[in-house]
C-alpha positions in Angstrom: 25.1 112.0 92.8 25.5 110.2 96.2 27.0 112.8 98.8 29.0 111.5 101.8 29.2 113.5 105.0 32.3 112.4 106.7 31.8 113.3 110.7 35.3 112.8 111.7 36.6 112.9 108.0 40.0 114.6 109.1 40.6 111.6 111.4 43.0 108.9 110.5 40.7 106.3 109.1 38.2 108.7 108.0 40.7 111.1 106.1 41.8 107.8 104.2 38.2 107.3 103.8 37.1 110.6 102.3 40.1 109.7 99.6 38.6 106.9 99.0 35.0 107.7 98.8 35.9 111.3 96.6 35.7 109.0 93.3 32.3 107.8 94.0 30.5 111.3 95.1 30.6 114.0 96.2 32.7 114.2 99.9 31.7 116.7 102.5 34.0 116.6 105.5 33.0 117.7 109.4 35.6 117.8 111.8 37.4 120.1 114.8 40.5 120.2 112.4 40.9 120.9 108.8 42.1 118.1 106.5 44.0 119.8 104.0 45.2 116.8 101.7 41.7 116.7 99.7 40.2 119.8 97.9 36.3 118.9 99.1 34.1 121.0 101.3 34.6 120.8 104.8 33.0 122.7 108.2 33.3 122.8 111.8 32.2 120.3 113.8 30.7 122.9 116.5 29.1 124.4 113.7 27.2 121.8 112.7 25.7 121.6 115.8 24.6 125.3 116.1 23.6 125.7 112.6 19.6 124.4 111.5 20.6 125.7 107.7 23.7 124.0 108.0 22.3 120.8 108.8 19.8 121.1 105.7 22.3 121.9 103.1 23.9 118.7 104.4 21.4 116.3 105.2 19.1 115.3 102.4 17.6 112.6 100.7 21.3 111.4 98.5 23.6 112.0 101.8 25.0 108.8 103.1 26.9 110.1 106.9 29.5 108.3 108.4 30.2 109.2 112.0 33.8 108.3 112.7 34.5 110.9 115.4 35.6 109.6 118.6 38.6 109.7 120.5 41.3 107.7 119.5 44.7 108.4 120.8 46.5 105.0 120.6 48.3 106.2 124.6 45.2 106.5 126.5 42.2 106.2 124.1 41.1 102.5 125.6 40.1 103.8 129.3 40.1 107.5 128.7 37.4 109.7 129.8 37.2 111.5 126.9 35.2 108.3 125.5 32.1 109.6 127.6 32.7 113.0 125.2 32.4 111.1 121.9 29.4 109.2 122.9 27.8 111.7 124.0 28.7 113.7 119.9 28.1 110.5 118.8 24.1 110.0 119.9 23.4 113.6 119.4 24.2 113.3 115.8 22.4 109.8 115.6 19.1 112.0 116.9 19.8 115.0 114.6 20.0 112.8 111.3 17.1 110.9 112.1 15.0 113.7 112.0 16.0 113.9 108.4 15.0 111.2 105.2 18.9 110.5 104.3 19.9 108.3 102.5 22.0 106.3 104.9 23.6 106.2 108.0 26.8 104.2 109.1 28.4 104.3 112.2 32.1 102.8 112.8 32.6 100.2 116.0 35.7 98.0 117.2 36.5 94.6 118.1 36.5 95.9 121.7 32.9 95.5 121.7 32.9 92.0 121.7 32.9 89.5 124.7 36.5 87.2 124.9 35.0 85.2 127.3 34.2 81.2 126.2 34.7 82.0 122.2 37.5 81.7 119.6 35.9 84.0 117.1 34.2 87.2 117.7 31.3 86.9 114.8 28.3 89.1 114.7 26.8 86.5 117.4 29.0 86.7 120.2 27.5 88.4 123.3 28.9 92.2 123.0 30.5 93.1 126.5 33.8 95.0 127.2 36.4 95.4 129.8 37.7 98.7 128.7 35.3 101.9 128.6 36.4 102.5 125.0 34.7 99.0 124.0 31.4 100.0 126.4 30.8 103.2 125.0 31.1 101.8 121.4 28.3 99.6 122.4 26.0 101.9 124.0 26.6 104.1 121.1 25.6 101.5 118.7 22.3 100.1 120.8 21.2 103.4 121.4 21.6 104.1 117.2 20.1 100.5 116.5 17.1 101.4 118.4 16.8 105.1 117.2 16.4 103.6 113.5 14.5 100.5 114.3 11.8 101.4 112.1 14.6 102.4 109.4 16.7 99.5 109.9 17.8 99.6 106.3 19.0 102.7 106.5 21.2 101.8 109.2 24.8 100.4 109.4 27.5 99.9 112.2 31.3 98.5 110.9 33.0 97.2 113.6 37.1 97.4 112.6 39.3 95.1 113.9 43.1 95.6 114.7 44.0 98.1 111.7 47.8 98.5 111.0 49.9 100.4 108.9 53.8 100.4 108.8 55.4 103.6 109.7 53.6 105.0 112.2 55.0 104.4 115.2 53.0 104.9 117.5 51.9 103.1 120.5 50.5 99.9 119.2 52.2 96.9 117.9 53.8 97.8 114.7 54.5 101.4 115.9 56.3 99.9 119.0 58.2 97.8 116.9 59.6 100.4 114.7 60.1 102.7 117.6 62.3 100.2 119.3 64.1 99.2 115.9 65.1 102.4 114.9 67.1 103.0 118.4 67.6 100.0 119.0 66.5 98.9 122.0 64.9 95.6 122.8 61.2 94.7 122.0 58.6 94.5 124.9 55.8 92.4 123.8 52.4 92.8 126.0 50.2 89.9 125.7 52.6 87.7 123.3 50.0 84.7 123.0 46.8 86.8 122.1 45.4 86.0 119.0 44.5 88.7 117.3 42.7 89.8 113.7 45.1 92.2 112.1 44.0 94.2 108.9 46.2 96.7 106.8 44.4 100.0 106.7 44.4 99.7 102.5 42.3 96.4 103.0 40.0 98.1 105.8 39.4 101.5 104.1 38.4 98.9 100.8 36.1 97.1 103.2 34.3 100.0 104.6 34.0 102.1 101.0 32.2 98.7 99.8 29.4 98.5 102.9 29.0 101.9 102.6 28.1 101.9 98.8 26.5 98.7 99.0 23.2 97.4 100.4 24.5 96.1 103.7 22.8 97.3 106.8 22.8 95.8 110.3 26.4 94.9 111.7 29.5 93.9 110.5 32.7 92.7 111.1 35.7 94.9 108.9 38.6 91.9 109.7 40.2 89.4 107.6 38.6 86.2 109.7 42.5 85.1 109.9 43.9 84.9 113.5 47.5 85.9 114.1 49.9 85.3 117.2 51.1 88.6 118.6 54.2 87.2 119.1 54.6 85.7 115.8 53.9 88.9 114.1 56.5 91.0 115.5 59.0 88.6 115.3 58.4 88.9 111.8 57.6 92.1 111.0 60.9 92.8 113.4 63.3 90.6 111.8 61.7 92.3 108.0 63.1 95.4 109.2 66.8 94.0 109.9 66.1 93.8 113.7 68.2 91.0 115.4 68.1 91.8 119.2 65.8 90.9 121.7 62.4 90.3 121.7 60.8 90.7 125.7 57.9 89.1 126.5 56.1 91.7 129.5 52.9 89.5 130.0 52.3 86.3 130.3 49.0 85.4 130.8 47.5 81.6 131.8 44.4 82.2 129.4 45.3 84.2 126.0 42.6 86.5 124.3 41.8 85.3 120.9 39.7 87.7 119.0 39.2 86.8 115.3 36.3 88.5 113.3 33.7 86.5 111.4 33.2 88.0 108.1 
């Protein structure tokens, strides 16, 4: 039986993840925080670190790990410092597991890697380069593991997720916003109404992942639909679904829109 080691399993998209993955193996979750929803082994991450018998009863031959850890707060998680902290977690596990004949390694990237510079699509092609240090350390992270398994290339995968949604979260990004301001009614501030952006349901992303990392792919990919969406468009929509009717503020304006649509 396969056994997947979820680093960062208690996370948003990788507690969805260890759900999904529970019915195909066994799921081992590592994580700062507890995940209490799924009845499946789980440990510290710290302890991990510390712990050489640890890392063998993990590691072996039928473990697939997924490193998901990394800062993600939706208020600051773009330019926050706290990126330098999960690369850093991130590469130390890439050179710990490498030691060790797993079975497969995947780690999980963003859209932000990619370049919006001269391109309407951001397909596995594109020249990776980032304005925000969320996006840059994502890409060192991902060189850095590309070139630790060179010589295990298929053994190797990086998923790079596009702009995941779910309804009812409301949190800082667009949906969340737009819920936020529905439910006290206030008006709607749009940033960046004429980006066109690559939305994907978290149910449709989780699906995506689960299959590359049960599958034979290796190398990068794009987790996206490939279907561009105004921002602007979309909340209106998604706004007027949920009854709103006031007004809908455009904050920024810029004279060249970022279009970033995965290839899949």
């Amino acid at each position: 039986m396969t056994r997947f080691v979820l680093i960062g399993g208690a996370g948003y998209i990788g507690s969805k993840l260890s759900k999904n993955l529970v019915h195909h193996g066994e799921v081992i979750i590592v994580d700062h925080r507890p995940y209490d929803d799924l009845n499946v082994e789980q440990f510290k991450f710290d302890e991990l670190l510390r712990n050489d018998q640890l890392q063998r009863y993990l590691f072996t031959s039928e473990t697939t790990v997924i490193n998901l850890k990394w800062y993600t707060n939706p208020d600051d998680y773009l330019n926050s410092n706290k990126n330098l902290n999960s690369l850093q977690n991130f590469i130390i596990i890439s050179l710990l597991i490498y030691k060790i004949n797993i079975k497969k390694y995947i780690g999980i990237g963003s859209c932000a890697e990619y370049s919006v510079e001269g391109t309407d699509r951001s397909g596995l092609s594109t020249q990776l380069k980032s304005e925000t240090l969320y996006g840059s350390a994502k890409i060192i992270a991902y060189r850095l593991s590309k070139q630790i398994y060179e010589e295990r290339s298929e053994k190797f995968c990086w998923l790079r997720l596009f702009h995941v949604y779910e309804y009812g979260l409301r949190n800082s990004k667009l949906h969340g916003v737009i819920e936020r301001s529905v439910e006290k009614n206030n008006p709607i501030e749009i940033k960046r109404p004429e980006d066109i952006l690559d939305f994907i349901h978290v149910r449709d992303a989780i699906a995506l992942i689960s299959s590359h990392i049960r599958g034979a792919s290796f190398g990068a990919h794009n987790v996206c639909t490939g279907i561009g969406q105004n921002v602007l468009t979309v909340a209106t929509t998604y706004a007027k679904s949920l009854g709103f009717s006031g007004e809908i503020v455009c904050l920024e304006q810029p004279s060249k829109p970022i279009i970033i649509v995965g290839d899949l």
